[in-house]
PDB file of N, CA, C and O in Angstrom:
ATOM      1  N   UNK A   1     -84.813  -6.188  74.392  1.00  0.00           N
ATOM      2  CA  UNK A   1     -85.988  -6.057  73.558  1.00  0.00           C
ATOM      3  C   UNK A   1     -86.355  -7.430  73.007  1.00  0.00           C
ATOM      4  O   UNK A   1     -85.599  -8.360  72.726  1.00  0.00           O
ATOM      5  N   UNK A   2     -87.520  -7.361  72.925  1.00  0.00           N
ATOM      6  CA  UNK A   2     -88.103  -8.856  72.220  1.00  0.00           C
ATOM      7  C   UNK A   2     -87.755  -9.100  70.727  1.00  0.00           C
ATOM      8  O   UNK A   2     -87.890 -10.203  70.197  1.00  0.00           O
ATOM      9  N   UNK A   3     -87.377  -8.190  70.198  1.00  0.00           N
ATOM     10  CA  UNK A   3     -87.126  -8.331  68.660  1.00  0.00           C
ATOM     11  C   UNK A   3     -85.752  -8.746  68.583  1.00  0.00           C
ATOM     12  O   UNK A   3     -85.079  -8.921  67.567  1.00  0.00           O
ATOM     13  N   UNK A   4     -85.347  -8.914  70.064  1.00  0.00           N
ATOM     14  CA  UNK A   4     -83.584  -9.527  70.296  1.00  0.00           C
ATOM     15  C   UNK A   4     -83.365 -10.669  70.369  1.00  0.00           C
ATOM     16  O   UNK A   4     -82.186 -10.979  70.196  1.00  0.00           O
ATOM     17  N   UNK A   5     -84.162 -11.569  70.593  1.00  0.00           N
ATOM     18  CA  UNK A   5     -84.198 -12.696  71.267  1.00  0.00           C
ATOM     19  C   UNK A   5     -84.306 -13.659  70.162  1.00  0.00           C
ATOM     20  O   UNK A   5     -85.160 -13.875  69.302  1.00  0.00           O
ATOM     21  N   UNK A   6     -82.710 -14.374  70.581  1.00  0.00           N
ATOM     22  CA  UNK A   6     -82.569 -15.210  69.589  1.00  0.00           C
ATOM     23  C   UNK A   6     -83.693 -16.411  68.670  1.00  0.00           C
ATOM     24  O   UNK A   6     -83.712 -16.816  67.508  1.00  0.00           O
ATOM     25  N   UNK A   7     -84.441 -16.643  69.750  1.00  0.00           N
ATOM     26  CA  UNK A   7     -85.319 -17.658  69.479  1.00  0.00           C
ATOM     27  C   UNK A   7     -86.561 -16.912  68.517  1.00  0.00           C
ATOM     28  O   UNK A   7     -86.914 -17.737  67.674  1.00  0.00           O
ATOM     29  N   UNK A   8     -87.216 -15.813  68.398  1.00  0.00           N
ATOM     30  CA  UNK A   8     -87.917 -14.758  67.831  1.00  0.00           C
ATOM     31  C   UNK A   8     -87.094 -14.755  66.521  1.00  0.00           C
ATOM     32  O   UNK A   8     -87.586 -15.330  65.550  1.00  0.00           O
ATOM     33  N   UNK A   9     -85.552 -13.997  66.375  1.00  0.00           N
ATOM     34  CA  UNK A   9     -85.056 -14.116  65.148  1.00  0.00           C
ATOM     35  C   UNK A   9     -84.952 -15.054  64.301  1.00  0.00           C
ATOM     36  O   UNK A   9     -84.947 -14.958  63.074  1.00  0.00           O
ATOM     37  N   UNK A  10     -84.825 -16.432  65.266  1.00  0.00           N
ATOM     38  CA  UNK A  10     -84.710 -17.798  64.225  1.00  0.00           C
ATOM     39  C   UNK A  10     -85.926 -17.728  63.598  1.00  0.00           C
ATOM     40  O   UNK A  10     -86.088 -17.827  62.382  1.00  0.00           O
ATOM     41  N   UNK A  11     -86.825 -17.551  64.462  1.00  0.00           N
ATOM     42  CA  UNK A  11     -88.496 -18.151  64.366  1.00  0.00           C
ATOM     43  C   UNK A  11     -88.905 -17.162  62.919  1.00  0.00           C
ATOM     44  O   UNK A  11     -89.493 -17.718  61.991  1.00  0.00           O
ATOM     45  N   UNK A  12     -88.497 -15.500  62.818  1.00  0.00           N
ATOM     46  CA  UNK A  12     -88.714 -14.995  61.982  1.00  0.00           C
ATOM     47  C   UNK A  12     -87.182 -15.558  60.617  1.00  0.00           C
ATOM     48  O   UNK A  12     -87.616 -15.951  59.534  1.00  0.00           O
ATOM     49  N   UNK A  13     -86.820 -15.556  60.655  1.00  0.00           N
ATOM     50  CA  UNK A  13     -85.518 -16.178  59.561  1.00  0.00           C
ATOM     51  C   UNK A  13     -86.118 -17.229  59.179  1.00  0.00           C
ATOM     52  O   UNK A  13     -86.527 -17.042  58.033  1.00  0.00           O
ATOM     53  N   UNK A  14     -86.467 -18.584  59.686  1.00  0.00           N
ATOM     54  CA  UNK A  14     -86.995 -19.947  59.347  1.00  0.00           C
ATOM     55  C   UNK A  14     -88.036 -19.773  58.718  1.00  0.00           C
ATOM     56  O   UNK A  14     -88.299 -20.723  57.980  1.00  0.00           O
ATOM     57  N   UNK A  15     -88.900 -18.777  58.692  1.00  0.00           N
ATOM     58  CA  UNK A  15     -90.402 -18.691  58.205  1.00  0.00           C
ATOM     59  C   UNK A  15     -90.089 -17.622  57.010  1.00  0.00           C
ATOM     60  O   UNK A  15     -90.841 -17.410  56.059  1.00  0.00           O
ATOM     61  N   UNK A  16     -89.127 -17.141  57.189  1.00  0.00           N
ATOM     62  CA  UNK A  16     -88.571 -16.410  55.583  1.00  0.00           C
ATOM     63  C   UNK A  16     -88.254 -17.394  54.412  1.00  0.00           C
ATOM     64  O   UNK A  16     -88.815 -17.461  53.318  1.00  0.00           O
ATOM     65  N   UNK A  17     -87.255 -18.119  54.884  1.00  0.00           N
ATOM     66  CA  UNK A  17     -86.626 -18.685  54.254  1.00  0.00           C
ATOM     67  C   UNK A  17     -87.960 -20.006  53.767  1.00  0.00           C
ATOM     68  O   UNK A  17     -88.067 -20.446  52.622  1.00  0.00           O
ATOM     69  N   UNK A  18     -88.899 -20.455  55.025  1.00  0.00           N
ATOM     70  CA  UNK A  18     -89.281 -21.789  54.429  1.00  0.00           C
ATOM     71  C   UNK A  18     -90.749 -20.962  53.455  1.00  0.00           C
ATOM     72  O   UNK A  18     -91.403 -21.794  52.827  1.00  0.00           O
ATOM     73  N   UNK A  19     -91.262 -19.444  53.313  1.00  0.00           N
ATOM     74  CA  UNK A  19     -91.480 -19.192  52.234  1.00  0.00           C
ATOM     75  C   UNK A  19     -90.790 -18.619  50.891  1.00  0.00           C
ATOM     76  O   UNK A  19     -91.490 -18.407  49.901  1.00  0.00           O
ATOM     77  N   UNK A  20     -89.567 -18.403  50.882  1.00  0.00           N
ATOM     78  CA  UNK A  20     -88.769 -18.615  50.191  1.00  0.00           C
ATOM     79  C   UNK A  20     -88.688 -19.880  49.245  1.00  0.00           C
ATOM     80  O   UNK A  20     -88.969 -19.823  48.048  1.00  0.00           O
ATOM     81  N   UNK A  21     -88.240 -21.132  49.955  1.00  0.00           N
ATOM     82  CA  UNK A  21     -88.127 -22.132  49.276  1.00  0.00           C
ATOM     83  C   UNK A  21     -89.633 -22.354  48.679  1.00  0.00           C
ATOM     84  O   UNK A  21     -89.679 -22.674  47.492  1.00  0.00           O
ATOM     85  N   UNK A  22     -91.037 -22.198  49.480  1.00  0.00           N
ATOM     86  CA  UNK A  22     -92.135 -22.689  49.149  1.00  0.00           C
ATOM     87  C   UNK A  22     -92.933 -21.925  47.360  1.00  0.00           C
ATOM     88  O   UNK A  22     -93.781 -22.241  46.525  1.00  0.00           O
ATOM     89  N   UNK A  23     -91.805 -20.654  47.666  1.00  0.00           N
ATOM     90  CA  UNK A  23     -92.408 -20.422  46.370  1.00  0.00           C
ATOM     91  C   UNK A  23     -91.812 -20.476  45.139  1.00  0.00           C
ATOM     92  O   UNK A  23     -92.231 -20.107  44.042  1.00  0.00           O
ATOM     93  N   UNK A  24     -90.784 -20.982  45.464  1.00  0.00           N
ATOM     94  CA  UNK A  24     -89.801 -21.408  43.946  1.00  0.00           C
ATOM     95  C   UNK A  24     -89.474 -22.760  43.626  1.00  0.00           C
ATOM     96  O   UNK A  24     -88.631 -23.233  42.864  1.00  0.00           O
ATOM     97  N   UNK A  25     -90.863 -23.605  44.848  1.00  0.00           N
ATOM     98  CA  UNK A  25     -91.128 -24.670  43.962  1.00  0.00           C
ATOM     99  C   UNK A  25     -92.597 -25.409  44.275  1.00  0.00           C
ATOM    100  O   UNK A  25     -93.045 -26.466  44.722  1.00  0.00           O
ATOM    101  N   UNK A  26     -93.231 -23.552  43.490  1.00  0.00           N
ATOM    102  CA  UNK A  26     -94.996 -23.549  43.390  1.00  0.00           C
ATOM    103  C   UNK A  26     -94.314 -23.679  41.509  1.00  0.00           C
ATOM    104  O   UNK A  26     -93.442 -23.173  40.804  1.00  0.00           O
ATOM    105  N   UNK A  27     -95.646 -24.920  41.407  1.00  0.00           N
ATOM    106  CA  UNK A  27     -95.901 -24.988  39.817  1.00  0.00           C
ATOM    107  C   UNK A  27     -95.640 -23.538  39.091  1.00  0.00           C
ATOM    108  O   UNK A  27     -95.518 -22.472  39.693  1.00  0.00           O
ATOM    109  N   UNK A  28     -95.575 -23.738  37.561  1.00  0.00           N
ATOM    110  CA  UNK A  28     -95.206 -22.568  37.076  1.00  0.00           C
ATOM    111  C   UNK A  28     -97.245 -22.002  37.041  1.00  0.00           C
ATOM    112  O   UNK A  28     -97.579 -20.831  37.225  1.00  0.00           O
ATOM    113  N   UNK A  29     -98.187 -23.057  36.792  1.00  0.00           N
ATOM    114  CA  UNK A  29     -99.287 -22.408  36.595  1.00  0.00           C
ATOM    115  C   UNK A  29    -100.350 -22.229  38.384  1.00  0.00           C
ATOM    116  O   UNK A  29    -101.500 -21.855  38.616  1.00  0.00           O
ATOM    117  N   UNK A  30     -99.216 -22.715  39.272  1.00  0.00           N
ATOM    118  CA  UNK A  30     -99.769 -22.504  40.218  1.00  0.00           C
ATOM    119  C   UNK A  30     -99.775 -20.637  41.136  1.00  0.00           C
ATOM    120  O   UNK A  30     -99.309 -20.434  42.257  1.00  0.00           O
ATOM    121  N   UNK A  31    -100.326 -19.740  40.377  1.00  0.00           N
ATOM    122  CA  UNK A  31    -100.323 -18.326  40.587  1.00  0.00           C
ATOM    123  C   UNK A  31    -101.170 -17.739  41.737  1.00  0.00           C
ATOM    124  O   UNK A  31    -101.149 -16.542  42.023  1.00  0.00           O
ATOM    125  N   UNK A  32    -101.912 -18.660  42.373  1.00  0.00           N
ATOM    126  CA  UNK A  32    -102.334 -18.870  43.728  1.00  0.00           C
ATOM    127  C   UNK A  32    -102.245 -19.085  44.897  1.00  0.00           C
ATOM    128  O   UNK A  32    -102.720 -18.577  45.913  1.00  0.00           O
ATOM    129  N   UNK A  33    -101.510 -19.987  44.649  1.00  0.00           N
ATOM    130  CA  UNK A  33    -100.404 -20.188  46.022  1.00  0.00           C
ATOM    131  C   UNK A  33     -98.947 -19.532  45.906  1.00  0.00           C
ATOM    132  O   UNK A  33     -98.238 -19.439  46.909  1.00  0.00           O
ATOM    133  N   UNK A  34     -98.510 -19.065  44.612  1.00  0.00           N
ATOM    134  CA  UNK A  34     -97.306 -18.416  45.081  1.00  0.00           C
ATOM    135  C   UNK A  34     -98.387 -16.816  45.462  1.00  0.00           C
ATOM    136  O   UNK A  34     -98.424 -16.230  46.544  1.00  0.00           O
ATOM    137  N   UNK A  35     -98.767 -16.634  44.833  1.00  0.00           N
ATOM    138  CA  UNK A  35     -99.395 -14.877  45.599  1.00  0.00           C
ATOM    139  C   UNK A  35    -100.125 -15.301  46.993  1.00  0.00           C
ATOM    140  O   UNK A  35    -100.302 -14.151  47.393  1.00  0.00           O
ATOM    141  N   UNK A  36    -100.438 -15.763  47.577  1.00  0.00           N
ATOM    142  CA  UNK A  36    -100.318 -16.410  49.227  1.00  0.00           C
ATOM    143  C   UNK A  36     -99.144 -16.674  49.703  1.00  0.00           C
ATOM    144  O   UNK A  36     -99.022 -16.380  50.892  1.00  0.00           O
ATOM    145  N   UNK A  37     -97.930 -17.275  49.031  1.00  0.00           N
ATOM    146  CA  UNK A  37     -96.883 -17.653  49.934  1.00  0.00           C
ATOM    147  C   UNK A  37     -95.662 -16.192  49.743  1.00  0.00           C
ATOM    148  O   UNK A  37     -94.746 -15.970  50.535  1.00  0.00           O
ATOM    149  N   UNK A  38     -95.939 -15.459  48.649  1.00  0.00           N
ATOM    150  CA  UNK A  38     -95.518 -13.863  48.451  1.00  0.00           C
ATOM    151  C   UNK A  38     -96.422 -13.183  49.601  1.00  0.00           C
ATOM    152  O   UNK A  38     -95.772 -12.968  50.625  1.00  0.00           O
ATOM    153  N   UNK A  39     -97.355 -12.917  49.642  1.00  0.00           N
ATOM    154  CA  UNK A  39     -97.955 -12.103  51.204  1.00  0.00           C
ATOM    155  C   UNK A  39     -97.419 -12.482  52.420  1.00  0.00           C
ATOM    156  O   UNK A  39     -97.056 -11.842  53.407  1.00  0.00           O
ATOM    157  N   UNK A  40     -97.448 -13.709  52.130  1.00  0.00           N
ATOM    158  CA  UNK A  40     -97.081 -14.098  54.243  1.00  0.00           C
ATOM    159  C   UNK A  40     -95.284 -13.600  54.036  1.00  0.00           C
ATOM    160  O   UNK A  40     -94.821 -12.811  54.860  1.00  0.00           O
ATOM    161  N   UNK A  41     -94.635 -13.985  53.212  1.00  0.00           N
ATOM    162  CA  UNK A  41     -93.415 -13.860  52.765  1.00  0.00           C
ATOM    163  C   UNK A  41     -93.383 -12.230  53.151  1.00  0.00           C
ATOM    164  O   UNK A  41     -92.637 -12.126  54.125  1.00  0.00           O
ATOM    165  N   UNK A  42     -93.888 -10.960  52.777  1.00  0.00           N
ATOM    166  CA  UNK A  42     -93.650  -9.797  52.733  1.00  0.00           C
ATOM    167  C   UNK A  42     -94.652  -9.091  54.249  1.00  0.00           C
ATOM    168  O   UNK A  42     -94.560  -7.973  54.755  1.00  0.00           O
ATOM    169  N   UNK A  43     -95.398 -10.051  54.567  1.00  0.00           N
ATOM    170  CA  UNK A  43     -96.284  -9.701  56.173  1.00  0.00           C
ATOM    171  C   UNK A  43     -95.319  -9.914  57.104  1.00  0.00           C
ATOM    172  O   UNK A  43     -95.279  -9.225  58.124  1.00  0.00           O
ATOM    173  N   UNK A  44     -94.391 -10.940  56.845  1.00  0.00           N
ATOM    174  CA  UNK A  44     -93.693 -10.749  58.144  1.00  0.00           C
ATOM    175  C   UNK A  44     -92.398  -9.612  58.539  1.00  0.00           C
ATOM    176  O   UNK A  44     -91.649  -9.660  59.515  1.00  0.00           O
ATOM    177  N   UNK A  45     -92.417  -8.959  57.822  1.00  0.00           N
ATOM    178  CA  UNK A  45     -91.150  -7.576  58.346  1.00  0.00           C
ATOM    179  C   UNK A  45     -92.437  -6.703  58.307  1.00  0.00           C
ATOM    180  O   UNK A  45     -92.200  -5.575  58.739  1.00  0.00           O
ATOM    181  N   UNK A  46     -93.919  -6.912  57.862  1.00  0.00           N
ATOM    182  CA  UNK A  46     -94.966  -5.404  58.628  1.00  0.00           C
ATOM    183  C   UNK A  46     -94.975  -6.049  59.684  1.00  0.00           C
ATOM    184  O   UNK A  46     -95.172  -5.219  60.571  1.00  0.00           O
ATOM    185  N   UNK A  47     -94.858  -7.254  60.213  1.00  0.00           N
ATOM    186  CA  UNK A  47     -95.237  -7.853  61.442  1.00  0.00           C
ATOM    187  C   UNK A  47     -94.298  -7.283  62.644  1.00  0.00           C
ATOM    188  O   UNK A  47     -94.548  -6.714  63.706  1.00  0.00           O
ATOM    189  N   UNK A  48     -93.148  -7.680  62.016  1.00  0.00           N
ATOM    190  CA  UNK A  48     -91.845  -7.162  62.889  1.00  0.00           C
ATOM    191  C   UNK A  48     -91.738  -6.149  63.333  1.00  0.00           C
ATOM    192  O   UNK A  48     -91.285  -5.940  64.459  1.00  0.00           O
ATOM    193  N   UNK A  49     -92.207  -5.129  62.396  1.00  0.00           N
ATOM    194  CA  UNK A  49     -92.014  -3.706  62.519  1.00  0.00           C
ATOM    195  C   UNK A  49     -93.138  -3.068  63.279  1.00  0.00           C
ATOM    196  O   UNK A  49     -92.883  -2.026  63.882  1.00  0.00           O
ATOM    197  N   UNK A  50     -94.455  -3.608  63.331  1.00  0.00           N
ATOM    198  CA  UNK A  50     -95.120  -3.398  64.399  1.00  0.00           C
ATOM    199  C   UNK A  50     -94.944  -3.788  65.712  1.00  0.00           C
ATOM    200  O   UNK A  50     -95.199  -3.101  66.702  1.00  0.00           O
ATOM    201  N   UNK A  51     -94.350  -5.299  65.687  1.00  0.00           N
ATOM    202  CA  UNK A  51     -93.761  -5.275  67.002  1.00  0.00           C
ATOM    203  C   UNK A  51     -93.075  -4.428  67.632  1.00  0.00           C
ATOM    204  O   UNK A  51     -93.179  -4.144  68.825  1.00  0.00           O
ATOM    205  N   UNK A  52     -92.103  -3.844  66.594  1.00  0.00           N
ATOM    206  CA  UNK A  52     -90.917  -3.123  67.162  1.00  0.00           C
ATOM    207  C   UNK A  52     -91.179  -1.342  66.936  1.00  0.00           C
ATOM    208  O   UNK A  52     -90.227  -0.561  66.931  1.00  0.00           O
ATOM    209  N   UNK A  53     -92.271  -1.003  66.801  1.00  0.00           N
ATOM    210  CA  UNK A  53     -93.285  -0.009  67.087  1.00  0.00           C
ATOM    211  C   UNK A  53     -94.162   0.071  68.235  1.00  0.00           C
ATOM    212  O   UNK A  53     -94.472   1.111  68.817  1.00  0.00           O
ATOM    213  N   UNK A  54     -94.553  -1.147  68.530  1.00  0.00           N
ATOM    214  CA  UNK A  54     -95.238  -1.318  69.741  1.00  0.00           C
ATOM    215  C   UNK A  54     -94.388  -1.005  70.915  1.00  0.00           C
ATOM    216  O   UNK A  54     -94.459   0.033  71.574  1.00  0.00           O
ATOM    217  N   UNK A  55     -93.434  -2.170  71.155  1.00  0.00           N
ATOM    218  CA  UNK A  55     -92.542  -1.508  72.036  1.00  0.00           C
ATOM    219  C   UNK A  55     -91.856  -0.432  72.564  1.00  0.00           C
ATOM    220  O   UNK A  55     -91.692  -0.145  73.750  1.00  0.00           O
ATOM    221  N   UNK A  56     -91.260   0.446  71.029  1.00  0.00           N
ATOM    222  CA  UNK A  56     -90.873   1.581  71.535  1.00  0.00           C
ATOM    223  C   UNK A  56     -91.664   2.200  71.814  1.00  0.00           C
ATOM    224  O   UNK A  56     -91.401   2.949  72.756  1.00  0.00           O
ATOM    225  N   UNK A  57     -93.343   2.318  71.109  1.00  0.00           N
ATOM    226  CA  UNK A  57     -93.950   3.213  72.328  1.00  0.00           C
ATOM    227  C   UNK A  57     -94.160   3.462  73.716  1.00  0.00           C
ATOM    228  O   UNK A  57     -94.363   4.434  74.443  1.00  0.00           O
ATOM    229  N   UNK A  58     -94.000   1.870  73.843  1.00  0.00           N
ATOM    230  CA  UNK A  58     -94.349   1.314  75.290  1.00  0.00           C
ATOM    231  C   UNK A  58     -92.870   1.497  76.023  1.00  0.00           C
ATOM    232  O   UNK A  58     -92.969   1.646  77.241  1.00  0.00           O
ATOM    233  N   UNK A  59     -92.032   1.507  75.699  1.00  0.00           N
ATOM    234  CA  UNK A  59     -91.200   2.232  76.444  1.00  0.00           C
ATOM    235  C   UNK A  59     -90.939   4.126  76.504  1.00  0.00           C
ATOM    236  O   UNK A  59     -90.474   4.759  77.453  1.00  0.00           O
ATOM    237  N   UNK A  60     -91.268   4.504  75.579  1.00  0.00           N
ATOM    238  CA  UNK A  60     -91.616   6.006  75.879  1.00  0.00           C
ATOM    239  C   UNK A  60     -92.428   6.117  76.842  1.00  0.00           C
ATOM    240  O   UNK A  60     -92.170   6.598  77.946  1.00  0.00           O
ATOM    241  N   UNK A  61     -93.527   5.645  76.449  1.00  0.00           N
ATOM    242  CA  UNK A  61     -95.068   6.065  77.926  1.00  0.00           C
ATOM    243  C   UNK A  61     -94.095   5.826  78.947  1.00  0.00           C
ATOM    244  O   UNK A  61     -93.821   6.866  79.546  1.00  0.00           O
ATOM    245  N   UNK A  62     -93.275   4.488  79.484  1.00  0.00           N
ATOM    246  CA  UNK A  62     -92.755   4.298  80.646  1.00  0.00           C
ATOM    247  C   UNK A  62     -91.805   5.483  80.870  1.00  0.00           C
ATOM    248  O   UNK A  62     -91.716   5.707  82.078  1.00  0.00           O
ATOM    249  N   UNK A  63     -91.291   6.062  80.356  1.00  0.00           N
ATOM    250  CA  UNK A  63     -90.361   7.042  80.485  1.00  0.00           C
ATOM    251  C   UNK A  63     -90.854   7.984  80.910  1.00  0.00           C
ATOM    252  O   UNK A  63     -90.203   8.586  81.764  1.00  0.00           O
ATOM    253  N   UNK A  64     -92.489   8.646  80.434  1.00  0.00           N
ATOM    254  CA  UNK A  64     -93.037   9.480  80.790  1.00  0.00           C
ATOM    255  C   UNK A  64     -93.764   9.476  81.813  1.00  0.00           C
ATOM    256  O   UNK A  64     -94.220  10.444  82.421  1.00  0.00           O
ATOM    257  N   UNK A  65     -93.938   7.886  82.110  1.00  0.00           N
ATOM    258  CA  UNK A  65     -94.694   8.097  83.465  1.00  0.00           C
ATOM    259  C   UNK A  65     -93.640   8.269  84.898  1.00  0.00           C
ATOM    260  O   UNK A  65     -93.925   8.779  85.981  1.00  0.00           O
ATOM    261  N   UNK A  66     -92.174   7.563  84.388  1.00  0.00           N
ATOM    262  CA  UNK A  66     -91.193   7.653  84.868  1.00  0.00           C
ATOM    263  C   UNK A  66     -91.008   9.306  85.622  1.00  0.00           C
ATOM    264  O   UNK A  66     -90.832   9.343  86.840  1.00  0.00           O
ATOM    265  N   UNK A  67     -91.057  10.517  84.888  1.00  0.00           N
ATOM    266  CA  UNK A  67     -90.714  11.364  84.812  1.00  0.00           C
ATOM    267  C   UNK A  67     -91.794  12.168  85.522  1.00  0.00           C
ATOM    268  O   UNK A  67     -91.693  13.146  86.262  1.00  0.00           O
ATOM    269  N   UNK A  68     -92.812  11.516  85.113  1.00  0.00           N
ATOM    270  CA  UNK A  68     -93.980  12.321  85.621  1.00  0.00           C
ATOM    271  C   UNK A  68     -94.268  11.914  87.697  1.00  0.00           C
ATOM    272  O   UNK A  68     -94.708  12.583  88.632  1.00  0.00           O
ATOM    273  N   UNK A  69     -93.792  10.676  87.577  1.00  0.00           N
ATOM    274  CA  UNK A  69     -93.272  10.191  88.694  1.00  0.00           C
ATOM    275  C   UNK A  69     -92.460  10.992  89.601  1.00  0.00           C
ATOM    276  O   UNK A  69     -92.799  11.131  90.776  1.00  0.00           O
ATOM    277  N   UNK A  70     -91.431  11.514  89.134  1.00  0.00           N
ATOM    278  CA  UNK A  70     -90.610  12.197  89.792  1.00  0.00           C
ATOM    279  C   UNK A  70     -90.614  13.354  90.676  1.00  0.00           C
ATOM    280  O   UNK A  70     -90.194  13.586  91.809  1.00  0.00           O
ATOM    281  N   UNK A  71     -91.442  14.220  89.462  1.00  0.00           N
ATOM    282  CA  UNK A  71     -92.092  15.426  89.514  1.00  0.00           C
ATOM    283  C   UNK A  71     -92.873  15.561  90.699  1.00  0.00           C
ATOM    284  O   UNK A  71     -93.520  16.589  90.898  1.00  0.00           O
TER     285      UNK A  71
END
């Protein structure tokens, strides 16, 4: 699965972490850019999880066409 692949996990981990660091050292009156660097920060596991929604559908259909194949 693509949500396996090491290079995908870094890519999602590195972009956690570098909004992580980015927002705990946003000014204390800067409340703009940390609520931008909090969204992308919390978009990327809806991101993930659509990926990894996408796929399993897309491997069901294959299963079913698999089957329907058979038949």
């Amino acid at each position: 699965m693509l949500l396996n692949d090491p290079l995908l996990k870094q890519a999602f981990e590195d972009l956690l972490e570098t909004y992580k660091q980015e927002i705990f050292h946003t000014s204390f009156a800067d409340d703009e850019k940390r609520r931008s660097l909090w969204m992308a920060y919390n978009m990327l596991d809806k991101i993930r999880g659509h990926l990894q929604t996408i796929m399993e559908s897309g491997k069901l259909a294959q299963k079913d066409l698999e089957l329907l194949n058979k038949s």
